[in-house]
C-alpha positions as CSV (number, residue, x, y, z in Angstrom):
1,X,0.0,0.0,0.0
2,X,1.1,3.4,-1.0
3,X,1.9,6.3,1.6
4,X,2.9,9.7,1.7
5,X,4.7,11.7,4.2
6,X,2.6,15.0,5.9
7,X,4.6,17.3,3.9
8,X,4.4,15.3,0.7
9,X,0.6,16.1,-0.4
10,X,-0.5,15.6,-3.7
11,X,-4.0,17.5,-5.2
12,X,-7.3,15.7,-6.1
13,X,-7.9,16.1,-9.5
14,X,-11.2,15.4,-11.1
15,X,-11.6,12.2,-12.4
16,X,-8.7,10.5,-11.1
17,X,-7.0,9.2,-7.9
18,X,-5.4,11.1,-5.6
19,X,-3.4,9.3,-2.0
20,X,-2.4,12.7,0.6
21,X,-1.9,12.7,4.2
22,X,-4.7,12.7,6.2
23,X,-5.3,16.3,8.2
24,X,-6.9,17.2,11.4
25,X,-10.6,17.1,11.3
26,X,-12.3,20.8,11.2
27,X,-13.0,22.1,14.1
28,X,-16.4,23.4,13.8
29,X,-16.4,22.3,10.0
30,X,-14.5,25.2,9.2
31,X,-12.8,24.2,5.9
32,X,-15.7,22.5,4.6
33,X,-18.1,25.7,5.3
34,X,-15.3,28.4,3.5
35,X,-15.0,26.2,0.8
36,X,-18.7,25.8,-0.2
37,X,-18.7,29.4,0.4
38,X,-16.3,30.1,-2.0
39,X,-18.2,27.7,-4.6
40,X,-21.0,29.7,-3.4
41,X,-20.0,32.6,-4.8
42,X,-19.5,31.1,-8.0
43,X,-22.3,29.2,-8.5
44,X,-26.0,30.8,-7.5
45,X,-27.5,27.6,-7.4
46,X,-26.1,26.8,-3.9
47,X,-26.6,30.1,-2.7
48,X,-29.3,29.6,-0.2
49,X,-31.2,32.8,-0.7
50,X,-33.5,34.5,2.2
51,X,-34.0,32.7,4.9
52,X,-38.0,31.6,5.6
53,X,-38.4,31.4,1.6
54,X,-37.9,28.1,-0.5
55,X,-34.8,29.2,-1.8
56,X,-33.7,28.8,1.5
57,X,-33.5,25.2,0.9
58,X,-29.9,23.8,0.9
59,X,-29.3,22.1,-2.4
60,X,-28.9,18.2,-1.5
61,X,-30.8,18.6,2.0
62,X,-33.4,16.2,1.0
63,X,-35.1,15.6,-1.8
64,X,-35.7,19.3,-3.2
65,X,-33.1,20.3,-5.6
66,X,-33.7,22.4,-8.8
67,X,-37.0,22.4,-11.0
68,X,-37.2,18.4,-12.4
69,X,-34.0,18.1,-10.3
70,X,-33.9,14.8,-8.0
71,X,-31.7,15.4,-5.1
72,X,-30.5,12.0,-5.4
73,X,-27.3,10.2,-5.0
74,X,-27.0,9.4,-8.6
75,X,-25.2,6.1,-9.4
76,X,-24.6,5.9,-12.9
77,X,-22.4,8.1,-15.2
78,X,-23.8,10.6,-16.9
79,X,-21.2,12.8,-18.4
80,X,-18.3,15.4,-17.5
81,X,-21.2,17.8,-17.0
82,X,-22.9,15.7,-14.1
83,X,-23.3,18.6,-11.1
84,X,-22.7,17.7,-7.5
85,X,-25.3,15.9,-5.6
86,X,-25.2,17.0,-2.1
87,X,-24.5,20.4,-1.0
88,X,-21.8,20.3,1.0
89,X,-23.2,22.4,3.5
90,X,-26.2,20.0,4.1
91,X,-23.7,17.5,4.6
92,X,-22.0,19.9,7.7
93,X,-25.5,20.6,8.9
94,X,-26.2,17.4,9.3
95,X,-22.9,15.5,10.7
96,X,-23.5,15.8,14.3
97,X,-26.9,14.5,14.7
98,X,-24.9,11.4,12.5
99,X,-22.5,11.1,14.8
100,X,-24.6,11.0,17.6
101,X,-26.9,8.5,15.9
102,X,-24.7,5.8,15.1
103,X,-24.6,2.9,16.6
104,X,-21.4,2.2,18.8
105,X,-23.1,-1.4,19.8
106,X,-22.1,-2.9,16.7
107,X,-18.1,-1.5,17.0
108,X,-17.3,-4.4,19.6
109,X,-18.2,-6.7,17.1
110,X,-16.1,-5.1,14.1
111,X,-13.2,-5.0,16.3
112,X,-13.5,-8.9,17.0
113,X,-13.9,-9.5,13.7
114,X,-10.9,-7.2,12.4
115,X,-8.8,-8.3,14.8
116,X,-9.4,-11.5,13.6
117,X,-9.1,-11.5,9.6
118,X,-7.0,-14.1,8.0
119,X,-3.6,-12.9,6.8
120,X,-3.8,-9.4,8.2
121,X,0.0,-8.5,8.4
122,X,-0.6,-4.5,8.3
123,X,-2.7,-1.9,8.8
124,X,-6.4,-1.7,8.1
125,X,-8.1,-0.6,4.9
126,X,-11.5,1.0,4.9
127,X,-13.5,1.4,1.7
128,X,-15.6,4.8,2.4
129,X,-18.9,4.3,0.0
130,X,-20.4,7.5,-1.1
131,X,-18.0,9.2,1.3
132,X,-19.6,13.1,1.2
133,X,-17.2,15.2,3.1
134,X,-15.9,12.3,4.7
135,X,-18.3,12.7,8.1
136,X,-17.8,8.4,8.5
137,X,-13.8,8.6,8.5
138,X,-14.3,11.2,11.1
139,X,-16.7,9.1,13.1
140,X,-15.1,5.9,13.0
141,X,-11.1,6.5,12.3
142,X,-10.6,7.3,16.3
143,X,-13.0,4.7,17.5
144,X,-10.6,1.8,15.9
145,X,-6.9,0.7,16.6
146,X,-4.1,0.4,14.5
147,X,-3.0,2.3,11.8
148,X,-6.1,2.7,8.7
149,X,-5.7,3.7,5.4
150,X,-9.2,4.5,4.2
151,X,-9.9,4.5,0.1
152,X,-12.5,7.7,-0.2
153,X,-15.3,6.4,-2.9
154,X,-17.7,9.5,-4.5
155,X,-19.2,10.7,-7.7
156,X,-18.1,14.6,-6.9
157,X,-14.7,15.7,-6.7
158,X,-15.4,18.5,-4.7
159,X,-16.6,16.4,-2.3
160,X,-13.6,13.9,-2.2
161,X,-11.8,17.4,-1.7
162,X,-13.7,18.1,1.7
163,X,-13.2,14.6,2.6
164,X,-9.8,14.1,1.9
165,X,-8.6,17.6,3.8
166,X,-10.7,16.8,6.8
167,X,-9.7,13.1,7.0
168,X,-8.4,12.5,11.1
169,X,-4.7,11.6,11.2
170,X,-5.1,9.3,14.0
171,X,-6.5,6.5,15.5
172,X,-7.9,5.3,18.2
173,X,-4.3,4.2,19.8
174,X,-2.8,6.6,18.0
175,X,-1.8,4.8,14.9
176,X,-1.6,6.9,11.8
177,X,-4.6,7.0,9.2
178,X,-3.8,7.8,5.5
179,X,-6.4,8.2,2.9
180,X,-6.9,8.0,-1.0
181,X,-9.6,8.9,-3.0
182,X,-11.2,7.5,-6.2
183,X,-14.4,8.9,-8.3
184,X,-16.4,5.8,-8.7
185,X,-19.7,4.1,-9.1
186,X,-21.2,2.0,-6.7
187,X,-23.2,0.0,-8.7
188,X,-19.8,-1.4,-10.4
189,X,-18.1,-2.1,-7.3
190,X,-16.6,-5.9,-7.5
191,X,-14.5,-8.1,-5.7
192,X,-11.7,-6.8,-7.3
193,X,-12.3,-3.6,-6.7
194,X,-12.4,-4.8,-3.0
195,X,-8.9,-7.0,-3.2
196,X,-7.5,-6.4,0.1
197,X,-10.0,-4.6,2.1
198,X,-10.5,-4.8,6.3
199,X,-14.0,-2.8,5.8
200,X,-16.4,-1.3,4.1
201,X,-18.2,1.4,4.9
202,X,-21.0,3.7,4.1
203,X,-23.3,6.5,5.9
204,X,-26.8,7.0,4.3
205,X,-26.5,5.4,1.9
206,X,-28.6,2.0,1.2
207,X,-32.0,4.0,0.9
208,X,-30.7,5.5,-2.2
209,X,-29.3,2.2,-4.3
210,X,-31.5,-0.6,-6.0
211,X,-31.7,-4.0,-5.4
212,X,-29.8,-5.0,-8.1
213,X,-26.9,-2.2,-6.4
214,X,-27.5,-4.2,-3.1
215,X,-27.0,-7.4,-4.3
216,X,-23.8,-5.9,-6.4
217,X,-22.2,-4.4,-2.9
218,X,-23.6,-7.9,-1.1
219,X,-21.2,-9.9,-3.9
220,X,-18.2,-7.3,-3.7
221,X,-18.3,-7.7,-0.2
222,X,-18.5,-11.6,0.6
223,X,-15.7,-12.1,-3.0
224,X,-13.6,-10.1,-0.9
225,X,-14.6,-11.6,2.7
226,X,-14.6,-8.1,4.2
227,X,-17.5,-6.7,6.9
228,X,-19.7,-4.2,6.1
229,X,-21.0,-1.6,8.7
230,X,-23.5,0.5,6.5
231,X,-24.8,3.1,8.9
232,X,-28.0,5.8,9.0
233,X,-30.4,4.4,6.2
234,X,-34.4,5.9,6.8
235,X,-36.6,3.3,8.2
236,X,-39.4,5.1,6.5
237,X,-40.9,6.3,10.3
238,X,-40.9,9.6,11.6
239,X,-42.6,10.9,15.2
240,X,-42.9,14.5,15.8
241,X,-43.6,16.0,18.9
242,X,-46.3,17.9,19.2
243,X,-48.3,15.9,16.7
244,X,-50.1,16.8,13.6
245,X,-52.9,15.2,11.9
246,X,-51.1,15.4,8.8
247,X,-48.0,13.8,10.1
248,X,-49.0,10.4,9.0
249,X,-49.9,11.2,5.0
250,X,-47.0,13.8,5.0
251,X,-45.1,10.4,5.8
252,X,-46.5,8.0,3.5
253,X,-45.8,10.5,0.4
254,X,-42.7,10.8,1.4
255,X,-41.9,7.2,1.6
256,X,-43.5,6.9,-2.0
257,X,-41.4,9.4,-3.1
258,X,-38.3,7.6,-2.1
259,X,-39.1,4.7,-4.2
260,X,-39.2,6.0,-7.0
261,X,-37.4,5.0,-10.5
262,X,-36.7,1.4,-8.4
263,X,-34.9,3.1,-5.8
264,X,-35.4,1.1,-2.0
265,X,-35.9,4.0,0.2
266,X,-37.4,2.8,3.8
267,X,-37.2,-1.3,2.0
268,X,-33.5,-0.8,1.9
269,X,-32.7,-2.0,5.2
270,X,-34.4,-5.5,5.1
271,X,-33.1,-5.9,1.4
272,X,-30.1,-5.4,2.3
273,X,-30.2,-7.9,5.3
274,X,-31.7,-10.8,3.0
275,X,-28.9,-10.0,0.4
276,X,-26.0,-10.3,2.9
277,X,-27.3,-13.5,4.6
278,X,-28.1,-15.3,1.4
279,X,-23.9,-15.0,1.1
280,X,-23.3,-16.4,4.0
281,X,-22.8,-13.3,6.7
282,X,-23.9,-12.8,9.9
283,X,-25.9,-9.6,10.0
284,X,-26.7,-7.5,13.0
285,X,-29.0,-4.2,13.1
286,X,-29.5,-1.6,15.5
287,X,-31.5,1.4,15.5
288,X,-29.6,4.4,15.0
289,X,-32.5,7.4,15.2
290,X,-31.7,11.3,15.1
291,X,-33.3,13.1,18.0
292,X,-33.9,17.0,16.7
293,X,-34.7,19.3,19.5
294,X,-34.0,23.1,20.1
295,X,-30.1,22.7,19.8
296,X,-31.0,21.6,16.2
297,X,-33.4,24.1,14.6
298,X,-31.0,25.0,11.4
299,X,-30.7,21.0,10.7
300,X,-34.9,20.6,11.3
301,X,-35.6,23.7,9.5
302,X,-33.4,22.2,6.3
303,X,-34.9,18.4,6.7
304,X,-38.8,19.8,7.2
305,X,-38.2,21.7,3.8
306,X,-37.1,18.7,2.4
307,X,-39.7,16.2,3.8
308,X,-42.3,18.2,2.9
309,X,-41.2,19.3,-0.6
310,X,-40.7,15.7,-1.5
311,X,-44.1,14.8,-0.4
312,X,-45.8,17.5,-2.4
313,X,-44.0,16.4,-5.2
314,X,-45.0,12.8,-4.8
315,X,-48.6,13.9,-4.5
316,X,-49.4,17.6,-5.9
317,X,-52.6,17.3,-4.1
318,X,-51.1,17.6,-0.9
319,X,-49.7,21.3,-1.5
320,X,-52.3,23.8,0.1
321,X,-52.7,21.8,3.3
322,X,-48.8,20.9,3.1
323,X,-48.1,24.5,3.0
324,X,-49.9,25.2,6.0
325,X,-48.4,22.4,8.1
326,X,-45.0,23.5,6.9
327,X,-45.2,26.7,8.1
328,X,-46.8,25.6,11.6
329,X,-44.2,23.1,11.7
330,X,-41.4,25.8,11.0
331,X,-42.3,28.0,13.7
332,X,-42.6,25.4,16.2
333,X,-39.0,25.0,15.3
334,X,-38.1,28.4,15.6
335,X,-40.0,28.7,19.1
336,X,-38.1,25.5,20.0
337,X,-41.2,23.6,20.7
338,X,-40.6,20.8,18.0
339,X,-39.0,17.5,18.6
340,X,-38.2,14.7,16.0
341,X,-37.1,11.4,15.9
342,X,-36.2,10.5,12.4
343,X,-36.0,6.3,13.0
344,X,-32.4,5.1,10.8
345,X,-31.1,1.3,11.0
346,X,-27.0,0.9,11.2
347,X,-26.4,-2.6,9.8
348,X,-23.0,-4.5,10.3
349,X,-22.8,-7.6,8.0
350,X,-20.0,-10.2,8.4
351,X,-19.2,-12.3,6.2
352,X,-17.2,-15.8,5.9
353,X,-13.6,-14.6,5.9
354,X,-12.1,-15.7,2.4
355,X,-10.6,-18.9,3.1
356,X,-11.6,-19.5,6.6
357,X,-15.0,-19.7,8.5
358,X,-17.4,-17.3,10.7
């Protein structure tokens, strides 16, 4: 495996692979924040526009994007052209409640089992699925021993960027973490792609793939005899506090929404569970809900918008009624009366090791 020193760091380019040191993690998200803001200023569409109006809406919070615009992880090529599909300032709003959601039940198994793989001789290597600005490397790099080099997966080079930059430099004991990043599809991924993998990972991700992308990930993943801790994919339930009689049909239209062109959404959980065990691997879930309250009104305000607008756009019918619970629902959030639970599932699938048994 390839490394390079701290002071030896060579730039991403689009469209091809780039291996730096891994950096300190932002502080408050600082690099990741003045970054989109310089994109900001160069592309209106993610300028956020007033606050209280719909522009406000963070592109890639959700499923609101631009006018026949899915906000959409989008698997497949689709030129040079293809824009960027999470904002990444949606993905900085959002990566506390993520971190705080996880579930830290299933790390005592992945450390058995890692500690454990046949012929490990070095360090760890962590496939990063989907990576965003790299909020999983963050989460689970210092919560792991031994020295990780994680391989960054993503469609959008400015988001490998954000990931790479912000990647932690240590473990858990210390050890030093590298990372590499590669533009990719997910829907390709194979065994070979895999050769030599600890781990692979991904954060919200699941809800967005097919089955056929599922069952693809399910093959890479047992060819290569490497875990799989897929974390934060929508169980399709929401509970709001105070309730709303349109809480439940706001729901189910959003769920529909979230299956469309073949897409799993809320299904993507026990799909994935079926795929993994028909392999072979032992497969463990745990609930990994966000909890919204007060301290999280800018992250609520974003996801409403997005719950909501995806709902509407599922069914049209909804809109005058929808409008009206959106804005009750908004300044509840503002008055710091509202409380969610967004219900997620982490999944940790393990495999038979190549070569050995369970």
């Amino acid at each position: 495996m390839s490394t390079v020193r701290k002071d030896e760091a060579v730039p991403v380019r689009s469209g091809s692979q780039g291996l730096i040191p891994a950096q300190p993690g932002p502080g408050e998200g600082e690099s990741v924040r003045e970054t989109a803001r310089a994109r900001s200023e160069d592309d209106p569409a993610t300028d956020g526009g007033e606050p209280g109006t719909a522009a406000s809406v963070i592109a890639g919070a959700g499923p609101v994007g631009s006018p026949g615009e899915r906000a959409t992880v989008r698997l497949r090529d689709e030129g040079p052209q293809e824009p960027p599909r999470y904002a990444p300032e949606w993905l900085q709003l959002r990566e506390g409640a993520d971190a705080a959601a996880r579930a830290p039940e299933l790390l005592d198994p992945l450390r058995i089992r890692l500690a454990n793989l046949p012929g490990r001789t070095g360090g760890l290597v962590v496939h990063d699925l989907g990576c965003g600005t790299g909020s999983m490397g963050r989460w689970l790099a210092p919560r792991l021993d031994g020295a990780q080099h994680w391989i960054l997966h993503d469609r959008d080079p400015y988001l490998l960027h954000f990931a790479a930059v912000a990647s932690p430099r240590s473990a858990a004991d210390g050890s030093r973490v590298t990372v590499e990043t590669r533009r990719g599809d997910v829907a390709r991924l194979t065994p070979d792609a895999l050769a030599g993998a600890s781990l692979v990972t991904a954060s919200a991700l699941l809800d967005v793939l097919t089955r056929e992308d599922v069952e693809t990930l399910a093959d890479a993943c047992a060819g290569a005899g490497c875990p799989a801790l897929l974390t934060l994919s929508v169980a399709g339930r929401v509970d709001l506090t105070p309730g709303d009689p349109l809480d439940a049909e706001i729901a189910e239209a959003f769920n529909a929404h979230q299956r469309r062109d073949g897409l799993l959404g809320p299904d993507a959980v026990t799909v994935a569970c079926e795929a993994f065990a028909e392999r072979g691997a032992t497969v463990r879930l745990h609930p990994s809900p966000w909890r919204l309250g007060p301290e999280q009104r800018a992250l609520t305000e974003q996801w409403l918008r997005g719950w909501v607008g995806a709902a509407v756009e599922e069914r049209p019918e909804l809109r005058d009624r929808a409008e009206r619970y959106l804005n009750d629902r908004l300044t509840a959030c503002a008055s710091g009366a509202l409380r969610v639970t967004l219900h997620h599932s982490d999944l940790l699938a393990l495999p038979r090791p190549k070569g050995g048994t369970p």
